[in-house]
C-alpha positions, 0 to 999 in steps of 0.5 A: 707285246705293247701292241697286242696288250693296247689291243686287248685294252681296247677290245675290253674297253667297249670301243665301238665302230660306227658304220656310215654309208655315204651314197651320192646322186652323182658322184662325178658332179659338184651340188649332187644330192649326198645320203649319209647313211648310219648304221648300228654300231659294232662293238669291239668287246663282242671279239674279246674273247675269239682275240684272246684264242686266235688274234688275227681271226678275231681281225677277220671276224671284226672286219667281215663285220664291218664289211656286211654292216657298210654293204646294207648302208651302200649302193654296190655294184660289181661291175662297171656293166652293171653299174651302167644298167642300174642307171639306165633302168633308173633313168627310165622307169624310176618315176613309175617305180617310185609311184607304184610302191609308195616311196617320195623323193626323199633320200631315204626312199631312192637310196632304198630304190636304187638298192633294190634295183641293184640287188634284182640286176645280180638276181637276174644276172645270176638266174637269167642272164639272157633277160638282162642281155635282152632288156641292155639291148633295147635300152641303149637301141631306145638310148641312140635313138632318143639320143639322135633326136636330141631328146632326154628320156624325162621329156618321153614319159607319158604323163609328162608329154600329156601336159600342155606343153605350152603352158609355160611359155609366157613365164618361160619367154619372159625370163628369158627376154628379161634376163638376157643382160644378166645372162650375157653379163655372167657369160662374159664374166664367168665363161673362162674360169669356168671353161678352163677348169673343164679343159683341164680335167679333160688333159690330166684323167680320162677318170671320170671319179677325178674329173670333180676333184680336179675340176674344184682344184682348178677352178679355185685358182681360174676363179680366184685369178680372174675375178682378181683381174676383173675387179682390179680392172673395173677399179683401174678403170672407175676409181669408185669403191662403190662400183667396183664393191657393185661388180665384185658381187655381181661376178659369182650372182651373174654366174650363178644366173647364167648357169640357170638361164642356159638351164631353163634354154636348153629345156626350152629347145627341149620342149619346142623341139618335142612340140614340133614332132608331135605337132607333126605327128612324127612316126620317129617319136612314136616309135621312140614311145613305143621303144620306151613302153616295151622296156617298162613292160620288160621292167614290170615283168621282171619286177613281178618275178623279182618281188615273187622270189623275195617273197614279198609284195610291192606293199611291203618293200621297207621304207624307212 
């Protein structure tokens, strides 16, 4: 009886539920971009009345409700199939897309296109399933082969190859050069507690939604436990506050260098290697162009059907 009268206080008192949608880039990776999303908030005396007839339908109602309000606010996928495709087309034709209906960068803007793409893959999954097996097929055939070659799929767009490739090639050559001691002196200090944290993951969960938090749980003792060893030794070793006050800031600076410079090394590679078969003019490649042209054409078609069925123009997708 107390319960269900402190219900009743609350469904009369006017309490309220917010919704938030928390959408990540990555969820899988630390520093992935996080698009809180807030929705219009529920009203629990609007139940008042249905409690006072049918208590636990009430419950129903209220929760079907929320469960509607945090489907708009979240990027749902059913499967891990379709989870899969949804990447897969973003990877590939997200640029295009965003371009051609007017959206930026902005959270906003690819939480709305990664939700449209999701709502179109039920679409087709439910009305012509044979297209979404078709268009799967050619992106992993385009995805082992771009894979094979080393070559991530950013690097083949067509407005990113007819760029000249060597344009930054002095900037890029002078960061790398100068930067190698700092490199090199992040690498030897950061390399283990880096590593290890990795390895571990790797031990406890096969998971990949775990590997993150276990990944952080480690890596704050691996951290922790070797820069202490590392500071006490530059101290044993010098006998100077200053210098080991100098090293101490170093650590975590030179690691966060050496995860910049093995970044912009791999892009490096990246390019050179993308350089050299265009500059030998790779039948390999541009099959791999042409792999990627027809999977944007079967995007662009599916894109027209979809847009006729919703009945809407690429001019009046909502963009908030």
């Amino acid at each position: 009886m107390a319960l269900a009268a402190e219900r009743q206080a609350n469904w009369k008192a006017g309490v309220q539920i917010l919704p938030v949608g928390v959408n990540y880039s990555d969820p899988t990776r630390f520093r992935s971009n996080l698009f809180i999303n807030i929705g219009e908030p529920v009203t629990v005396k609007a139940y008042a009345e249905a409690d006072a007839q049918d208590d636990f339908k009430a419950a129903q109602d209220l929760t079907e409700e929320l469960r509607r309000r945090l489907a708009d606010l979240l990027i749902i996928t059913e499967t891990d199939a379709e989870e899969e495709l949804l990447g897969q087309i973003e990877q590939v034709y997200r640029t295009d897309l965003m371009k051609d209906l007017g959206l930026t960068s902005r959270q906003e803007d690819t939480f709305i296109l990664s939700k449209g793409i999701a709502e179109s893959i039920r679409y087709f999954q439910q009305h012509q399933p044979a297209r979404v097996l078709a268009l799967r097929e050619k992106i992993n055939q385009y995805n082992q082969n771009r894979e094979r070659l080393g070559l991530p799929d950013k690097y083949l767009a067509r407005t990113q190859t007819n760029l000249n490739l060597m344009q930054d090639t002095f900037r890029t050559t002078l960061f790398l050069v100068l930067g190698l001691p700092v490199f090199l002196w992040g690498l030897l200090t950061n390399y283990l507690p880096y590593y290890i944290p990795a390895k571990i993951a790797d031990a406890l969960t096969d998971e990949e939604e775990f590997r993150a938090p276990i990944m952080m749980t480690a890596g704050i003792f691996s951290f922790g436990l070797f820069y202490g060893l590392e500071i006490s030794a530059v101290y044993a070793f010098t006998h100077s506050v200053w210098w080991t006050l100098l090293i101490t800031l170093s650590l975590p600076l030179s690691g966060f260098f050496a995860l910049r410079y093995s970044y912009r090394l791999r892009v490096t590679q990246v390019y050179l290697k993308l350089f050299s078969f265009i500059y030998e003019k790779s039948p390999v490649l541009s099959q791999l162009w042409q792999q990627r042209e027809d999977i944007i054409n079967q995007l662009e078609e599916a894109k027209r059907i979809y847009l006729q069925h919703t009945g809407l123009t690429k001019d009046e997708v909502p963009v908030k």
